[in-house]
C-alpha positions in Angstrom: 60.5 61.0 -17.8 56.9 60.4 -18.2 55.5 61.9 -21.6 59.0 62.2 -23.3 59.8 60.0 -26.3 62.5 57.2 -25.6 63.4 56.4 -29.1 66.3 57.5 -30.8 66.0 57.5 -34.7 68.7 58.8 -36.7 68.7 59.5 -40.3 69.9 61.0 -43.5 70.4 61.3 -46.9 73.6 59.1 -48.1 76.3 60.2 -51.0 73.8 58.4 -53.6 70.5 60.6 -52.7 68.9 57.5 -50.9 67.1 58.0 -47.5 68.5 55.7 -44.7 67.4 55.8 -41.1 67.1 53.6 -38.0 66.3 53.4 -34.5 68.2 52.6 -31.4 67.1 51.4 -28.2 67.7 53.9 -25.1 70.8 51.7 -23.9 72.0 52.4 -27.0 71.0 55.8 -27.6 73.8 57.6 -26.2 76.1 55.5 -28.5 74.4 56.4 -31.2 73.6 60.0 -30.8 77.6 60.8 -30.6 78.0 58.8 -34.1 75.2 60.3 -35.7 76.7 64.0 -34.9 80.4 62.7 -36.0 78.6 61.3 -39.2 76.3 64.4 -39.6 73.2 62.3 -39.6 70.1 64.3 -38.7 68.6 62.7 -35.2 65.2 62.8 -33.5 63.2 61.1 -30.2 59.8 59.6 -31.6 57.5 57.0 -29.9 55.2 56.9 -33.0 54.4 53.6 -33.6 54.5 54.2 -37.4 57.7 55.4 -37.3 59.5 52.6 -34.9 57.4 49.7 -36.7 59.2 50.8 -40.4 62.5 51.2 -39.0 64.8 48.5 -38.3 67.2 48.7 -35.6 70.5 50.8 -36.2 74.0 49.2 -35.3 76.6 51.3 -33.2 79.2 49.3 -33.8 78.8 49.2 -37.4 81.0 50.8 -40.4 78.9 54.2 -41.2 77.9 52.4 -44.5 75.9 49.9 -42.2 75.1 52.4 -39.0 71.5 53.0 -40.5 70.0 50.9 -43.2 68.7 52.7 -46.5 64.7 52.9 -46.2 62.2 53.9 -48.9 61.2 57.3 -49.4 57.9 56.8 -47.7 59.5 55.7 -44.8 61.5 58.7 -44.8 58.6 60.9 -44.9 57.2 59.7 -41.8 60.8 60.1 -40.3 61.4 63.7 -40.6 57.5 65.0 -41.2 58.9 68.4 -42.5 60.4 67.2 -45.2 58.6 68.2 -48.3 57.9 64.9 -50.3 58.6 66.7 -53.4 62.4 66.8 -51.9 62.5 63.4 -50.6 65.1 61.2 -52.7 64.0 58.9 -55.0 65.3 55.3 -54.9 64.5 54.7 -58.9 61.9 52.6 -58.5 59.4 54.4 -60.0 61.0 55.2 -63.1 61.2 51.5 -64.0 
């Protein structure tokens, strides 16, 4: 298993257009990676530290509305890098 990422991050864009995303430890991965498909939350293994340091830990036994925790779009940008940051939600911050 040497060389292959061991953290689970899940993520996706909610009803509202806000980006939410969180990771899950590898006892919980397996948990979470069957929710995330029932949910139809995008999912990916990382071990960037930039990534896992802005994320906070997901819940699996959560309500979906709590699963994964809303992030801001520059989180979500280092999340899924092939996003194109002209698509990435806005959370109305910057319009204020």
């Amino acid at each position: 298993m040497e060389g292959e990422a061991t953290t689970l991050v899940v993520f996706t864009v909610d009803n509202d257009g806000k980006p939410r995303a969180g990771r899950f430890r590898a006892e919980d991965a397996n948990l979470a990676l069957k929710a995330a498909r029932l949910l139809g939350y995008q999912t990916e293994y990382t071990d960037a530290p930039a990534v896992i340091a802005n994320l906070s830990e997901g819940n699996v036994f959560a309500p979906a509305s709590k699963f994964i925790r809303p992030v801001l779009p520059s989180i979500f940008v280092l999340v899924q890098p092939a996003v194109n940051p002209d698509q990435v939600p806005s959370t109305g911050r910057e319009d204020r």
